[in-house]
C-alpha positions in Angstrom: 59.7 -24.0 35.4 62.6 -22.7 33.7 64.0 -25.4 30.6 67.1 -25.0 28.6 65.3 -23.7 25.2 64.4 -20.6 27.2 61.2 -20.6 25.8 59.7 -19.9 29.5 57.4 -20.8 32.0 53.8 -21.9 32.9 52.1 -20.0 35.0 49.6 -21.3 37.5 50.8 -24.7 38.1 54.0 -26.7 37.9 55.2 -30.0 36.7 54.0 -32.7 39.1 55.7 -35.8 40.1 54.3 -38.9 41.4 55.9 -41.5 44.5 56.9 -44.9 43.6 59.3 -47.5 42.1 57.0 -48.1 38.9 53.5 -48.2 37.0 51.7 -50.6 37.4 50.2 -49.7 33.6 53.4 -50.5 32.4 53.2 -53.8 33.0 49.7 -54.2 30.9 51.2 -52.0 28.0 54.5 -54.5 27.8 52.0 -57.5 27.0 49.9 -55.0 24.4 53.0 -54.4 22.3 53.2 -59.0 21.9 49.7 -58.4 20.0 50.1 -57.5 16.2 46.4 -56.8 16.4 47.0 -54.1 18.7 49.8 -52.4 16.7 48.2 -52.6 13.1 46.3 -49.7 13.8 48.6 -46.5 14.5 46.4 -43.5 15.5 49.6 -41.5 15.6 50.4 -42.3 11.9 47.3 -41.6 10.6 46.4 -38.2 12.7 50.4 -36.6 11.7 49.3 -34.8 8.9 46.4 -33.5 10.8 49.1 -32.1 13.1 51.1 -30.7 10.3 48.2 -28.5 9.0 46.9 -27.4 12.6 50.1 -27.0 14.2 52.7 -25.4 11.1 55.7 -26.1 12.6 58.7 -25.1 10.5 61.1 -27.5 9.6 63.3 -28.2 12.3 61.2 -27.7 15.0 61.3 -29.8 18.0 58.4 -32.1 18.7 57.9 -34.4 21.5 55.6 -37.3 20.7 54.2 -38.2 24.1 53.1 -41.9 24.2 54.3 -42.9 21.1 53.5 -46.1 20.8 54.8 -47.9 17.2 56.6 -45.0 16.0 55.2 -44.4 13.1 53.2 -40.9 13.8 56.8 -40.0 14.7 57.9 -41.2 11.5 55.2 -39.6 9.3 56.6 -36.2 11.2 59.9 -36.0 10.9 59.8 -37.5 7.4 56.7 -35.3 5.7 57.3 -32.5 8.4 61.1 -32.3 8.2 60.9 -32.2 12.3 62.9 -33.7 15.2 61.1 -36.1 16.9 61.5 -36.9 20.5 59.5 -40.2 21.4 58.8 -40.8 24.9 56.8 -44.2 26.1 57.2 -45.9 29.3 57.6 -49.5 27.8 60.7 -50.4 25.3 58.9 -53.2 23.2 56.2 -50.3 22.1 58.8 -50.0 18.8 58.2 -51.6 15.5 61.1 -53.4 14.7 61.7 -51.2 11.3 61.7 -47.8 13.3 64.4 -49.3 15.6 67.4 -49.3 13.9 65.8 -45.7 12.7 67.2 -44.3 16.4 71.2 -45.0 14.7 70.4 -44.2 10.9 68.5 -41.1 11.7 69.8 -39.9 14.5 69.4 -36.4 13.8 65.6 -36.6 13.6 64.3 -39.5 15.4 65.0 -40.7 19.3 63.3 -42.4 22.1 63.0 -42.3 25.8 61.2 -44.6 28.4 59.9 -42.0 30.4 56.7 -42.2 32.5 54.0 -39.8 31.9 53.3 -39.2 35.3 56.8 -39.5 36.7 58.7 -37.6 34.1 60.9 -36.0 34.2 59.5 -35.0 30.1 61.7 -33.2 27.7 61.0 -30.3 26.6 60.0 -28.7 23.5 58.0 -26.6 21.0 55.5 -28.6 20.0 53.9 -31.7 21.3 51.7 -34.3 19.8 49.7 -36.9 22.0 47.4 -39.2 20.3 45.2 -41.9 21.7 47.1 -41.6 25.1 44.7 -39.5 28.2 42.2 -42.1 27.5 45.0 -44.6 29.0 45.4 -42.4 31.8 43.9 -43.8 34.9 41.0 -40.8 36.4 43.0 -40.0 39.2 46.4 -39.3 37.2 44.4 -37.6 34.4 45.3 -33.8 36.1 49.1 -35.0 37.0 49.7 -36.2 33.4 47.8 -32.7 31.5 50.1 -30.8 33.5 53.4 -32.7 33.2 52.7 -32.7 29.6 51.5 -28.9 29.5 54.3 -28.1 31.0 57.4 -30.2 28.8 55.6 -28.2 25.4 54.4 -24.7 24.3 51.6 -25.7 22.1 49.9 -29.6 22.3 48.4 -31.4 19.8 45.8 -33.8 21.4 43.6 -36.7 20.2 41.2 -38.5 22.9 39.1 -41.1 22.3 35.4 -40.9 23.6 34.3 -44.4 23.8 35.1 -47.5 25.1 38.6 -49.7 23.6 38.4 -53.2 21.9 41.5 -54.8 22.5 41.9 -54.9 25.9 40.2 -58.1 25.4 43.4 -59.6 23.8 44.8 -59.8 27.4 41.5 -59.6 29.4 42.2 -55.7 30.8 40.5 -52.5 30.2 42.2 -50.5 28.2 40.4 -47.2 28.1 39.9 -45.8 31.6 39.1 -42.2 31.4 36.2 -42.6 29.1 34.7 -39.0 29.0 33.0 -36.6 26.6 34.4 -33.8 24.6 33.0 -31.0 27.0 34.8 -32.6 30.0 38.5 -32.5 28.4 37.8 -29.2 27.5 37.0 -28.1 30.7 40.0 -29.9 32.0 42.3 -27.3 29.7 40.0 -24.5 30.5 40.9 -24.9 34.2 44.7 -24.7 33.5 44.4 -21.5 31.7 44.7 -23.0 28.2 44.5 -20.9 25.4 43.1 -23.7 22.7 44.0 -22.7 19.5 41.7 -25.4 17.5 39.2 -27.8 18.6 37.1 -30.3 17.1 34.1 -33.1 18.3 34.4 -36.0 15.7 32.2 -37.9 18.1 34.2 -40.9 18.8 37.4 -38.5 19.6 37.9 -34.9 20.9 40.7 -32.9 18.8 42.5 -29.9 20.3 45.5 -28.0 19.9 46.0 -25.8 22.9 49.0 -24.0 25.1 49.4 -23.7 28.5 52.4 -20.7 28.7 53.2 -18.4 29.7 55.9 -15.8 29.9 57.5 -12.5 30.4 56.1 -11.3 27.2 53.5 -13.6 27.1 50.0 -11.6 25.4 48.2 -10.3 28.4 44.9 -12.3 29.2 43.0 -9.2 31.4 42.5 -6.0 30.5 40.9 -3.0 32.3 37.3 -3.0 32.3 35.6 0.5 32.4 32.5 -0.4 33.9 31.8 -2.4 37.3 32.8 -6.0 37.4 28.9 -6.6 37.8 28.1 -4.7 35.3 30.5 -6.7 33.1 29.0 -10.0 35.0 25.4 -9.3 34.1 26.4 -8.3 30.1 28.0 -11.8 29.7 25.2 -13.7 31.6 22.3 -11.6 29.2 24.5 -12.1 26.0 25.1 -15.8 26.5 22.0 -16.8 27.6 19.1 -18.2 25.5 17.1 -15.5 23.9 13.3 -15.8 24.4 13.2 -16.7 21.0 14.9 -19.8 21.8 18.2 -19.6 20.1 21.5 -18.3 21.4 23.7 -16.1 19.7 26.5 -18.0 17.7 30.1 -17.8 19.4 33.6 -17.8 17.7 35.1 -20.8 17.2 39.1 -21.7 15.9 39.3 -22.5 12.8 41.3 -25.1 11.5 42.5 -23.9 8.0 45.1 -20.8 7.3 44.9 -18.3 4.7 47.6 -15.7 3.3 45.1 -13.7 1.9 45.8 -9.7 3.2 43.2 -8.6 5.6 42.8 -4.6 6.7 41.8 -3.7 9.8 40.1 -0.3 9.7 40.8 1.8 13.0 39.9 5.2 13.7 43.8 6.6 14.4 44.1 10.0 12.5 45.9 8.8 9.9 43.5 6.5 8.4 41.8 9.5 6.5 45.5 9.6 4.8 44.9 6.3 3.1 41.1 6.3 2.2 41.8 6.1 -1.5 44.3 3.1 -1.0 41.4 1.6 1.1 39.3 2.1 -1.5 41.4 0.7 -4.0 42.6 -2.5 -2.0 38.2 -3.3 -1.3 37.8 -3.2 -5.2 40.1 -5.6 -5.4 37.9 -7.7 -2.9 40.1 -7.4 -0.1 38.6 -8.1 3.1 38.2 -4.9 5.5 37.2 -5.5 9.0 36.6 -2.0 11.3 37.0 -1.6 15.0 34.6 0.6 16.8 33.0 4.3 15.1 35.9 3.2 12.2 32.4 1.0 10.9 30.6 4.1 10.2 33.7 5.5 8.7 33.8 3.0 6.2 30.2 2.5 5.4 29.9 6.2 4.7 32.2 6.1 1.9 31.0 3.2 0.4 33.7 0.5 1.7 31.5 -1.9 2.7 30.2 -4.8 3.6 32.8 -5.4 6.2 33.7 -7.6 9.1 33.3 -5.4 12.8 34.7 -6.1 16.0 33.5 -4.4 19.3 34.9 -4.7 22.4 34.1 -2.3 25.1 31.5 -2.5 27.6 30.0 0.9 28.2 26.4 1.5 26.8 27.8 4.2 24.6 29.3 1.3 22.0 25.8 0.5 20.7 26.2 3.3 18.0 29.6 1.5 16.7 27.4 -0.8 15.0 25.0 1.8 13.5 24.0 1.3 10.4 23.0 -2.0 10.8 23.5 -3.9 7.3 22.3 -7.3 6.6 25.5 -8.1 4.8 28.2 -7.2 7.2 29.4 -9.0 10.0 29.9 -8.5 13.9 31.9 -9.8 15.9 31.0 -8.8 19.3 32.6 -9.0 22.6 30.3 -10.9 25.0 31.1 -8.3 28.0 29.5 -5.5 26.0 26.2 -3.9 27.1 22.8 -6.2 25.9 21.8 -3.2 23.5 24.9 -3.2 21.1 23.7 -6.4 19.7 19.9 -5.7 19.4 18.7 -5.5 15.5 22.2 -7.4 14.5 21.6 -10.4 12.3 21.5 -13.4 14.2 23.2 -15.3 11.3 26.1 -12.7 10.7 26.7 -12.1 14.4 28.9 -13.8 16.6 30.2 -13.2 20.1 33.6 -13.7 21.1 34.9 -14.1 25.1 37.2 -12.3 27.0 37.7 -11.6 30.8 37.6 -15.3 31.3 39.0 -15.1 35.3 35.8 -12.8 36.0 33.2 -14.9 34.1 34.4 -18.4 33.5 31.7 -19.8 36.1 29.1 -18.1 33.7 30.4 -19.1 30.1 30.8 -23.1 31.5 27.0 -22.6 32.6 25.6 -21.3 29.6 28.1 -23.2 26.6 28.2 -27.1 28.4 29.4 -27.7 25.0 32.6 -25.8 25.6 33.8 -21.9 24.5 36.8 -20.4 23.6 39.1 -17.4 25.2 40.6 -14.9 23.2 43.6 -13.3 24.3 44.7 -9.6 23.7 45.5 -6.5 25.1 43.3 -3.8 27.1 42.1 -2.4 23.1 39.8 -3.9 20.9 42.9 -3.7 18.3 45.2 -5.9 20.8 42.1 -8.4 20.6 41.4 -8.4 16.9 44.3 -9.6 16.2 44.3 -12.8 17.8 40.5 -12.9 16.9 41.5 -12.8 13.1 43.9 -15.0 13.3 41.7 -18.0 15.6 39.7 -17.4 12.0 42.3 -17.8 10.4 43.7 -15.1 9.0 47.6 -14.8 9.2 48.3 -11.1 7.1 47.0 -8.0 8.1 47.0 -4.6 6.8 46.8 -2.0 9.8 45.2 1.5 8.9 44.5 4.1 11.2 46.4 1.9 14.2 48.3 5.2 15.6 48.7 5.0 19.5 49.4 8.6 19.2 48.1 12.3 18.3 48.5 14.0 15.1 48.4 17.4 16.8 45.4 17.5 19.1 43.6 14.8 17.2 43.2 11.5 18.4 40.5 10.1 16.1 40.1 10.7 12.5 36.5 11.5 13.1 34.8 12.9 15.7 34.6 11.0 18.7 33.9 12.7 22.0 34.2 10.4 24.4 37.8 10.6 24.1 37.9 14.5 24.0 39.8 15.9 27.1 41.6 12.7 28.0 45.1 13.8 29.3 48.1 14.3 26.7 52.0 12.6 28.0 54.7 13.0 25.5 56.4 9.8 25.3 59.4 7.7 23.4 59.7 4.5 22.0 63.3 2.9 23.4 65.6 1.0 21.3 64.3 -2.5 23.1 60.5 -1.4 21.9 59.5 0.1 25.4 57.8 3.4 25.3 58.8 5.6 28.3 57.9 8.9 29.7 59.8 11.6 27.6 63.1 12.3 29.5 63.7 8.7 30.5 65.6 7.9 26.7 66.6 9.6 23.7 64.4 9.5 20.6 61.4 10.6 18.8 58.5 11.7 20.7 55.1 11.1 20.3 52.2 12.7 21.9 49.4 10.1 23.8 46.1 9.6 25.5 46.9 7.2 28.3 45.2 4.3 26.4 47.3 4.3 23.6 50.2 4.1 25.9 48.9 1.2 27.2 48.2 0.1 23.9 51.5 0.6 22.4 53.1 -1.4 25.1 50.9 -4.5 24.9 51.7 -4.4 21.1 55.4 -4.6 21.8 53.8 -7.6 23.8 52.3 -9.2 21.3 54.4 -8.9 18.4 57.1 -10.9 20.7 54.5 -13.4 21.7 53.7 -16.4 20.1 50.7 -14.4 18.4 53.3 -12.4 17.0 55.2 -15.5 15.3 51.9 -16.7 13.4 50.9 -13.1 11.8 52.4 -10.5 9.6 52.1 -6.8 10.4 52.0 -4.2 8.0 51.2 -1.4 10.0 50.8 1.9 7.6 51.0 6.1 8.3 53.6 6.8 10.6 52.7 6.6 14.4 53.8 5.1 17.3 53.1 1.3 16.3 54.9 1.8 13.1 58.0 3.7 14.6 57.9 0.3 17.5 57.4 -2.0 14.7 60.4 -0.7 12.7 62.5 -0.5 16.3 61.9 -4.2 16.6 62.5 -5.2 12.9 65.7 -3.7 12.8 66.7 -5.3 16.4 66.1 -8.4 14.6 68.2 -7.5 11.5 70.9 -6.8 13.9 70.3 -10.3 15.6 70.7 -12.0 12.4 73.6 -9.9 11.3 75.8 -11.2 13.7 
């Protein structure tokens, strides 16, 4: 589905749009909106700010509020968020009477359509924000009205109740007639490919913020698995299961709150030597560090730790990327890697993180009912991290020792054999961020491994993604990801020149 804010398309399903002259619904709603008891509680007004923090939209920014109801989440929005609201119900008493004459005097912020969830057609936007709405939705228009609404925004804000309504009484109806529990809506976004960026189980109401999109430059969600996809099968079904001690490793999970504190992520690129006594420096300061891979033992041999470490490849080779184990550092471990790279780890430091979610999804919904979380990425541990850090969290990152190229014939700042041998294509970074064969543009080469190839592209990837609009890079030495980084920052310099 292509839309006029060119922000792209979903991929997997399209909007859907149902037969008929009207909704029957509408008809109940319309004698809903007569009852003052019905519109003195707004769950749109009081879950806006919620929004606000999740969500960040800048000011500006284009939300849809699907199901408005009174107005007054929309309100809260485009008065505390500075946003332009879009309300779409399909009655036109739904109103207060103050926020009518609010669609003349504000014109620039506020507006409303009667538009029917399941007939659309929706507008599109940014953001979206749907509160105390898919518990409306009759069962057999629940999928039609996700994807309609999936579709008309990038990222959703939703809030669902869980248990049965108490005013339908006022006109002797049911008012609430998908009445399920948290683990089923979460399901329902897992099938459409949802990356959920927060979630939360109040109890009485399931929270998420989630996106459906997908697009040209759209963050990659497979990667290129080096062992046998039954290999990777087995890992995920042994490292999800429950241990015969009863408990279960803990999993990742989005966190709702932001922070602008610098983090460094610690790879093994040759230049990372190079800044060792900046590193040092930055961790006296108490600046977070986290390491990918043998860059662990880097750091714990010079006395950089604890730190945060994130492992992500499969083969049975990774378990020594976690040697020395320490009681005070933390792992965050990919649950397709092999059963022995998380045994000694502390089970209340160690967490496991999902990826691969087309080859294993049947085996994560078995073994977490409760629900789990993808992480998107790249086909390196780095292009993972990233989004990794930032479902924590985090927002600013410090990259050391993230090369994607040779410094002569090295390729690691330590030893590390397992890449010794790999093949060696001299490549350059194009004026649009592409890195091509040498020969194919003009420009400085660099000298890769095919991985880091792979790698540098899916960064160009990622720093155009929506990923890429939530962090800040600073990516140090100067390899192949700085040189791309500095391509695009100047393209957009140029952009905003003109």
């Amino acid at each position: 589905m292509s839309d006029e804010t060119g922000l792209g398309s979903i991929e997997g399903f399209a909007p859907q749009v149902s037969i008929g002259t009207g909704n029957p619904e509408a008809a109940k709603y319309g004698e809903m909106w007569k009852h003052q008891e019905y519109r003195n509680i707004s769950p749109g007004e009081q879950l806006a700010q919620g929004f606000l923090t999740v969500a960040r939209p800048a000011p500006g920014a284009h939300v849809v509020d699907f199901g408005c109801g009174t107005g007054r989440g929309a309100l809260v929005l485009a008065v505390v968020g500075g946003l332009r609201v879009t309300m779409v119900d399909f009655v036109n008493n739904c109103l207060d009477d103050d926020i009518r004459p609010m669609l003349e005097t504000q014109a620039h912020a506020l507006r409303f359509l009667k538009v029917d969830l399941e007939r659309g057609p929706l507008p599109n936007a940014e953001y979206g924000y749907c509160t105390d709405v898919m518990e409306h939705i009759p069962p057999d228009k629940v999928d039609l009205v996700l994807n309609n609404i999936l579709c008309a925004a990038r990222h959703v804000f939703f809030s669902i109740s869980t248990e049965d309504d108490s005013c339908g009484r006022l006109i002797g109806e049911t008012l609430h007639l998908t009445v399920q529990p948290y683990s089923w809506w979460l399901q329902k976004f897992h099938d459409r490919g949802c990356v959920v960026h927060w979630a939360e189980d109040s109890g009485r109401t399931a929270f998420f913020y989630v996106s459906a999109w997908a697009e040209g430059t759209a963050v990659s969600e497979s990667g290129v698995l080096n062992i046998e996809e039954s290999q990777a099968r087995e890992n995920v079904r042994v490292n999800t299961a429950v241990k015969p001690d009863g408990t279960k490793w803990k999993q990742v999970q989005p966190h709702i709150g932001r922070s602008d504190d610098e983090v460094m992520i610690l790879a093994g690129g040759p230049s990372l030597a190079e800044y060792e006594d900046e590193i040092r420096t930055k961790r006296a300061l108490g600046i977070k560090a986290v390491t990918l891979n043998a860059a662990y033992g880097w750091a714990l041999e010079r006395g950089l730790g604890p730190v945060t470490t994130v492992v992500m490849d499969a083969r049975p080779f990774n378990a020594r990327f976690v040697q020395p184990i320490r009681q005070d550092c933390t792992y965050l471990i990919a649950s397709q890697c092999d059963p022995s790279v998380l045994v000694g780890l502390p089970p209340d430091r160690t967490y496991i993180w999902h990826t691969m979610i087309d080859l294993t999804r049947d085996i994560l919904t078995e073994n977490y009912p409760e629900g789990w979380y993808r992480v998107l990425g790249g086909v390196t541990v780095l292009l993972r991290a990233i989004p990794l850090l930032g479902m924590l969290g985090h927002r600013r990152f410090s990259l050391y020792g993230c090369d994607s190229c040779l410094s002569g014939d090295q390729h690691h700042a330590y030893s590390q054999p397992e890449n010794d041998g790999a093949p060696i294509i001299p490549v350059i970074a194009t004026a649009d961020g592409r890195v091509v064969a040498e020969g194919e543009a003009e420009g400085r080469i660099f000298y890769c491994n095919p991985w880091m190839i792979a790698q540098a592209n899916q960064f160009v990837e990622l720093i155009r993604s929506p990923i890429g609009d939530e962090v800040e890079l600073d990516v140090k030495g100067d390899g192949l990801l700085k040189h791309i980084l500095t391509i695009a920052v100047a393209a957009q310099d140029r952009v905003e020149a003109a």
